[in-house]
C-alpha positions, 0 to 999 in steps of 0.5 A: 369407454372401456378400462383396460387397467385392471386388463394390462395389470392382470396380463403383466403381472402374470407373465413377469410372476411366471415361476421360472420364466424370470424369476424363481422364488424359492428355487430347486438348488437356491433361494432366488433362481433367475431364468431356469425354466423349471417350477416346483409346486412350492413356488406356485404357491409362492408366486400365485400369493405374490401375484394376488397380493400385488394385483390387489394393490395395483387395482384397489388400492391405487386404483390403476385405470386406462380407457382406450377410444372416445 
């Protein structure tokens, strides 16, 4: 049996914690901008600390595990 947890964390997290895609965090004009479409590098660097941080809670710390087949 394979465990696709740390798969499925890895792949959402990275799509919600795409810089500008939902949320921007801080934004060009704002603090928190919502659905720009646009990046800076300070925001990289802020969502890539987001991303690992809350990968290394959903993984290590809870422990999140899915097995597909039999």
């Amino acid at each position: 049996m394979a465990d696709w947890g740390p798969v499925f964390v890895s792949v959402v997290l990275f799509i919600l914690l795409t810089p500008g895609l939902l949320i921007q965090i801080p934004g060009k004009g704002k603090m928190v901008e919502f659905g720009n479409f646009q990046t800076s590098g300070v925001s990289i660097l802020v969502h890539s600390i987001l991303y690992f941080a809350l990968v290394c809670i959903f993984l290590m710390a809870i422990g999140v595990h899915m097995y597909t087949g039999s």
